[in-house]
C-alpha positions in Angstrom: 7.1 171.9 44.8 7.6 170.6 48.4 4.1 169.7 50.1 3.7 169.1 53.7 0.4 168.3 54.4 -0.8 168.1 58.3 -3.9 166.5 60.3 -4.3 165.1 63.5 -7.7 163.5 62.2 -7.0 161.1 58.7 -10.0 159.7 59.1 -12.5 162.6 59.1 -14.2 162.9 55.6 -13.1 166.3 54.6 -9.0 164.9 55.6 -9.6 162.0 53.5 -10.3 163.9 50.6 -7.8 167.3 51.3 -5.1 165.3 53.0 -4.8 162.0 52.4 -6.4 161.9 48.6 -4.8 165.6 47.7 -1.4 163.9 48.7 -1.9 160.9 46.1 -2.6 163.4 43.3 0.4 165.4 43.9 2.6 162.9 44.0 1.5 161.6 41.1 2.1 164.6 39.3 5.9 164.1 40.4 5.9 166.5 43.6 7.3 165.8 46.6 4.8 165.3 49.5 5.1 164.5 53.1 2.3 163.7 55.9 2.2 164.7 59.4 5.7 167.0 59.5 4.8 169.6 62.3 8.0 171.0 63.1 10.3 171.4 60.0 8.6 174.2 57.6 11.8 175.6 56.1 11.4 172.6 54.7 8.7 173.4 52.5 7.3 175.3 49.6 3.5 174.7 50.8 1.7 173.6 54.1 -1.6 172.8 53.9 -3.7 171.7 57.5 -7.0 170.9 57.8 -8.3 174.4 59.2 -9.2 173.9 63.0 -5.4 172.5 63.4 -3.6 175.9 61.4 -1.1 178.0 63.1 -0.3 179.9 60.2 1.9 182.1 62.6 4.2 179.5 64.1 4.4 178.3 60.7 5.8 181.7 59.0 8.0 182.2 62.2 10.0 179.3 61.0 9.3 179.6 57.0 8.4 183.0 55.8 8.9 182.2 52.6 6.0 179.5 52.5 3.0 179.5 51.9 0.3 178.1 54.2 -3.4 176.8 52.9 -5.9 175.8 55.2 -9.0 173.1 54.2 -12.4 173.1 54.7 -12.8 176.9 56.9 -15.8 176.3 58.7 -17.4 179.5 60.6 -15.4 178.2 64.0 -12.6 179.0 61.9 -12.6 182.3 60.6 -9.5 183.1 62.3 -7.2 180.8 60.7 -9.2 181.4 57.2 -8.2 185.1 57.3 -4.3 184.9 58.4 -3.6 181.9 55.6 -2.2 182.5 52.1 -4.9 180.4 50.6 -8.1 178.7 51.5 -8.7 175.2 50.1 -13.2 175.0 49.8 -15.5 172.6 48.1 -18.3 174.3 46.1 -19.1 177.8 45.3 -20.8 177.9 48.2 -18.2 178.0 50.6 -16.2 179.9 48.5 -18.4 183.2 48.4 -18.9 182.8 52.9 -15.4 183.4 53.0 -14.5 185.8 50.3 -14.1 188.7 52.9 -11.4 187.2 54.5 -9.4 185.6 52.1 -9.2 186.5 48.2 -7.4 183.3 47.2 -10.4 180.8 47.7 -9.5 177.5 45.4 -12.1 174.8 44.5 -11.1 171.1 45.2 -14.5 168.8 44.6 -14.5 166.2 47.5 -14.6 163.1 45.7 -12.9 160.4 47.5 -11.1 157.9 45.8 -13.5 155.6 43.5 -12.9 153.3 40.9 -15.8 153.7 38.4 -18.4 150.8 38.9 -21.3 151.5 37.0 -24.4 149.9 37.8 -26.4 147.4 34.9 -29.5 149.7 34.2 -32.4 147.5 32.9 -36.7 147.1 34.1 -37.3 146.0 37.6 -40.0 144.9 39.5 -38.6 147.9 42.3 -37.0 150.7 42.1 -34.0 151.3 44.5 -34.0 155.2 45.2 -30.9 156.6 47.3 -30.1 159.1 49.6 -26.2 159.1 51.4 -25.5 161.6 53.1 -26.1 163.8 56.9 -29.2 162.9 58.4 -30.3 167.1 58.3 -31.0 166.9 54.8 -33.8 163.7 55.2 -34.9 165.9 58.0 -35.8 168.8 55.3 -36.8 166.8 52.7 -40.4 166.7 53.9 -40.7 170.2 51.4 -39.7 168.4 48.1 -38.4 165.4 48.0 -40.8 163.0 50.7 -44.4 164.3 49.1 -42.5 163.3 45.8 -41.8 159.7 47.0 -45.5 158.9 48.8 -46.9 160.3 45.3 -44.9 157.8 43.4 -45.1 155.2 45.9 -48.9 155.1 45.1 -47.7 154.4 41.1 -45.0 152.6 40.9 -43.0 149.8 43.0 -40.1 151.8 45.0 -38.1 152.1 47.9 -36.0 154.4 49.3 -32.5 154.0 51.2 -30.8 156.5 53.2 -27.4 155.7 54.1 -26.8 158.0 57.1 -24.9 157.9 60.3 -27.7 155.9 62.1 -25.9 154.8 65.0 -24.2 158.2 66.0 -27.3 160.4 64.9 -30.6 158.2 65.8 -33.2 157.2 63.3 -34.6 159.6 60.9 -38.0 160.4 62.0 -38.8 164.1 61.0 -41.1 163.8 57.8 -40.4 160.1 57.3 -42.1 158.9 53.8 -45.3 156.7 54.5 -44.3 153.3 54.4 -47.3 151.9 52.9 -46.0 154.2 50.1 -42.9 153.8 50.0 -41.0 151.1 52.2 -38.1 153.4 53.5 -34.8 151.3 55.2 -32.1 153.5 57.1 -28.2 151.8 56.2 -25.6 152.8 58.6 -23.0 154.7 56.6 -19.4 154.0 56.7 -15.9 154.5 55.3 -16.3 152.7 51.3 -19.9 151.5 52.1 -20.5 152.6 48.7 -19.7 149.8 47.1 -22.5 147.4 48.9 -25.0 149.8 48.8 -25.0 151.1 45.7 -24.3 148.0 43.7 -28.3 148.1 42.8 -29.3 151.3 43.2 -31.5 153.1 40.6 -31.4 156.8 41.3 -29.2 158.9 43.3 -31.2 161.5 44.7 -28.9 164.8 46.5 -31.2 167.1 48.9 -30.0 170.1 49.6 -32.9 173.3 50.1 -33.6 173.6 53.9 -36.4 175.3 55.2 -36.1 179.0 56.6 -36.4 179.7 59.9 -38.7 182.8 59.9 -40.1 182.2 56.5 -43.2 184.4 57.0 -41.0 186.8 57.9 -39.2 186.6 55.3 -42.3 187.3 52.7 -43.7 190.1 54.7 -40.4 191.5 54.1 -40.9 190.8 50.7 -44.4 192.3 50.7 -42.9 195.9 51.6 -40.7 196.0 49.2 -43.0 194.8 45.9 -42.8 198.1 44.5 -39.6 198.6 44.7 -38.0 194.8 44.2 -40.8 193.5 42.1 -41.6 191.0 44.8 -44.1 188.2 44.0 -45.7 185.9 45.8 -44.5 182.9 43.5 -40.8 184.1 43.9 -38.0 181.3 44.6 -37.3 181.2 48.7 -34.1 179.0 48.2 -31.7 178.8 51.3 -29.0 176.0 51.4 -26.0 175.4 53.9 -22.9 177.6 53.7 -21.2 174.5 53.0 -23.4 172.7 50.4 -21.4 171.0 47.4 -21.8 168.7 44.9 -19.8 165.9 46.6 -22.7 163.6 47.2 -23.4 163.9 43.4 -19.8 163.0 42.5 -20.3 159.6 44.6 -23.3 158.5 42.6 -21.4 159.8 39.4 -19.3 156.4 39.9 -21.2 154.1 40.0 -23.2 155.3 36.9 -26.3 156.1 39.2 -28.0 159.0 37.5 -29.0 162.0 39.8 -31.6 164.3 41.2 -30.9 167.0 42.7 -31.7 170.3 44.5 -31.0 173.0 42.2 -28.3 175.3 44.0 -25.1 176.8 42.6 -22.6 173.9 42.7 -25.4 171.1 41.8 -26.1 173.6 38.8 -22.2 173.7 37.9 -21.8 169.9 37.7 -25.3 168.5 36.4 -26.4 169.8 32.7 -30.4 169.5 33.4 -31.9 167.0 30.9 -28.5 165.8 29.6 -26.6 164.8 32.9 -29.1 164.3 35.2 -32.0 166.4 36.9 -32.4 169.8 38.4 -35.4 170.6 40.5 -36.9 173.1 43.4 -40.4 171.6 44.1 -42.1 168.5 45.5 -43.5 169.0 41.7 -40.1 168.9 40.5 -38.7 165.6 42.6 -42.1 163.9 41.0 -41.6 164.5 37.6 -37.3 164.3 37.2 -38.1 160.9 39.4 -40.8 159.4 37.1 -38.9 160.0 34.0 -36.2 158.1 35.2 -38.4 155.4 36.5 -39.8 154.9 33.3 -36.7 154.0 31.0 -33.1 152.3 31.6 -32.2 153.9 28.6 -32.5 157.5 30.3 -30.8 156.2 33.4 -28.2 154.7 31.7 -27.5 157.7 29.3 -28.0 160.7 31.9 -25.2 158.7 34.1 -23.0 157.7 31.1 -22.8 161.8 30.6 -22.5 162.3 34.0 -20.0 160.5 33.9 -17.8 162.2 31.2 -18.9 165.6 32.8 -16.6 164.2 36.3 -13.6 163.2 34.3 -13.0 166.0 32.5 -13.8 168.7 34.8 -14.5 167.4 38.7 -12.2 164.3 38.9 -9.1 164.7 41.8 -6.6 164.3 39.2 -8.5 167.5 37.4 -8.2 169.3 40.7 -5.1 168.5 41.7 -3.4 170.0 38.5 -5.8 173.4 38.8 -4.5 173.9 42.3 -0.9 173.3 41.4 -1.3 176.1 38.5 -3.1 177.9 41.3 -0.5 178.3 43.6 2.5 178.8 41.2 0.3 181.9 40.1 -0.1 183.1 44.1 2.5 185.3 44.8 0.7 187.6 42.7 -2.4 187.9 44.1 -3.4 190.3 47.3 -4.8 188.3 50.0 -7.3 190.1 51.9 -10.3 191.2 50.3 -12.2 194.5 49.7 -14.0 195.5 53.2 -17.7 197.2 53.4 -18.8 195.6 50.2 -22.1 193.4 51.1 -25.3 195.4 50.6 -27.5 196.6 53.3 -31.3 195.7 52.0 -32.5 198.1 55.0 -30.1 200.7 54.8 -30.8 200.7 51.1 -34.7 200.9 51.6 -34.0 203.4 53.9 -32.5 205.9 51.9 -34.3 205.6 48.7 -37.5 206.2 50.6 -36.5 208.7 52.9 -37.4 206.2 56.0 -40.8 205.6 55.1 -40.6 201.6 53.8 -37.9 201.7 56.7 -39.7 202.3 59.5 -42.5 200.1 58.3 -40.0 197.1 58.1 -39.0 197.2 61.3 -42.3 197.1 63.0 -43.2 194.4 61.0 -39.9 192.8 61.8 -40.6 193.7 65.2 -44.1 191.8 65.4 -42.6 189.3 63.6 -40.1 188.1 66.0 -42.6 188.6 68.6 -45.4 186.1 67.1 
């Protein structure tokens, strides 16, 4: 096939990844692959743009014959999401957001491009835990994973790094961990800084649950409807970006830095609890998958060594480059636009089944709610 592959922005993370490192992989695989063309489509089997910069109709005006993918559809671009042939996402997550306007939604894992350094496991006299990523998730972590840390702090020698955009997003401050606890340094992220901070890192941990907005709300809701839904009071209230993936996981996956994470759909794809590192979805959870690890290099060393093996054969670029290849020879065949009308209506359903009765009720509750 003949790729052209288009951004105005290289250097953005997602670009790196769906541009730059999706035309390495393809080119590998003996296609033929050309950055930055924006005027000569009929050139071209497949375009693929970063999705803010898609004209999927200029493109077909010149080509109708091609097909054109768009990467990382963000809600600004819902537009260009629903007029492409194909939508490129990065976790399951994403994937089911924009389901109702595009059927042909294809996985690529953003890993960037890492040679595999794994780290020397062994006893220390402190423990190097990690966080990299966007400074939102250290500002929810004060649910799970920050009463975890001043806990273990008070046990066991350990510190905690996040590597975070420091000098474009300000210090994290939002439920900080005590630093008499656990000392806590903030490391300015940027492009490969990987391979200096991680070079003696214990534990990779990957946040992902953020708090809800209304959450009592949210269980009052609940409350009506324990007859009907079987609510409890001990119920799971999980809510995670539209865009959460497993990426940050990947990163530590290379450099043999076993993980903890949030358990949400695309962490629960890629880690095997136990085997490949740790699952959790309590402050309880962060204490005890944290401890574990704390207490043996063996389990560190063999959770990431599986880990590891788990990323080559099933997450790797190479792996997803080959998929999305098979993915679009099979295209053609596939409708586009999906099935309208098909999310469920929790009220409308409550509505009908008790004749208006549970309905009614909601909404004054809802009502108050919002109000208080």
């Amino acid at each position: 096939m003949k790729f052209v592959l288009n951004t105005r922005y290289p250097d953005s993370a997602a670009a790196h990844v769906c541009i730059g490192g999706l035309s390495k992989r393809l080119t590998r695989l003996g296609h033929t692959v050309v950055l930055g063309d924006w005027e000569n489509y009929e050139r071209y089997d497949v375009a693929i743009f970063m999705a803010a910069e898609a004209d999927c109709k200029l493109v077909r005006s010149i080509n109708p014959d091609i097909l054109v993918g768009v990467a990382d559809p963000k809600p600004s671009t819902q537009k260009q999401a629903k007029e492409a042939d194909f939508c490129i996402v990065s976790s399951i997550e994403q994937r089911e957001i924009f389901m109702h306007l595009n059927r042909n939604l294809f996985i690529y894992y953003m890993i960037p491009d890492f040679k595999w350094e794994p780290v020397d496991h062994k006893e220390k006299e402190q423990y190097r835990i990690v966080y990299h990523g966007n400074k939102v998730h250290l500002n929810a972590a004060y649910q799970g994973l920050v009463p975890a840390l001043n806990e273990l702090g008070k046990k066991y020698p350990i510190q905690f790094d996040a590597i975070y955009n420091v000098e474009a997003l300000g210090r994290w401050e939002m439920g900080r961990p005590d630093q008499r606890n656990c000392p806590t340094n903030d490391l300015q992220w940027y492009p490969n800084c990987y391979h200096q901070y991680l070079r003696n890192a214990d534990i990779g941990v990957v946040q992902n649950i953020m708090p809800w907005r209304y959450e009592g709300l949210v269980r009052r809701l609940g409350r009506v409807s324990q007859t009907l839904l079987l609510e409890d009071r001990f119920d799971h209230q999980v809510k995670y970006k539209s865009s959460a993936n497993a990426g940050r996981a990947f990163v530590f996956g290379y450099f043999g830095i076993p993980v903890v994470a949030d358990a949400i759909p695309s962490t629960s794809d890629a880690i095997i609890d136990g085997k490949s590192g740790r699952l959790v979805l309590s402050a309880d959870g962060w204490y005890d998958a944290l401890e574990e690890l704390i207490l043996s290099a063996d389990l560190r060393r063999e959770m990431a060594g599986h880990f590891r093996q788990s990323i080559t054969e099933r997450f790797a670029p190479e792996v997803s480059a080959t998929r999305l290849v098979k993915f679009l020879s099979d295209l053609r065949d596939r409708p586009t636009v999906s099935a309208k009308n098909v999310n469920p209506r929790l009220l409308r359903e409550l509505w009908n089944v008790t004749k208006g009765r549970i309905g009614k009720k909601i909404m004054r509750i809802s009502s108050w709610g919002t109000q208080s």
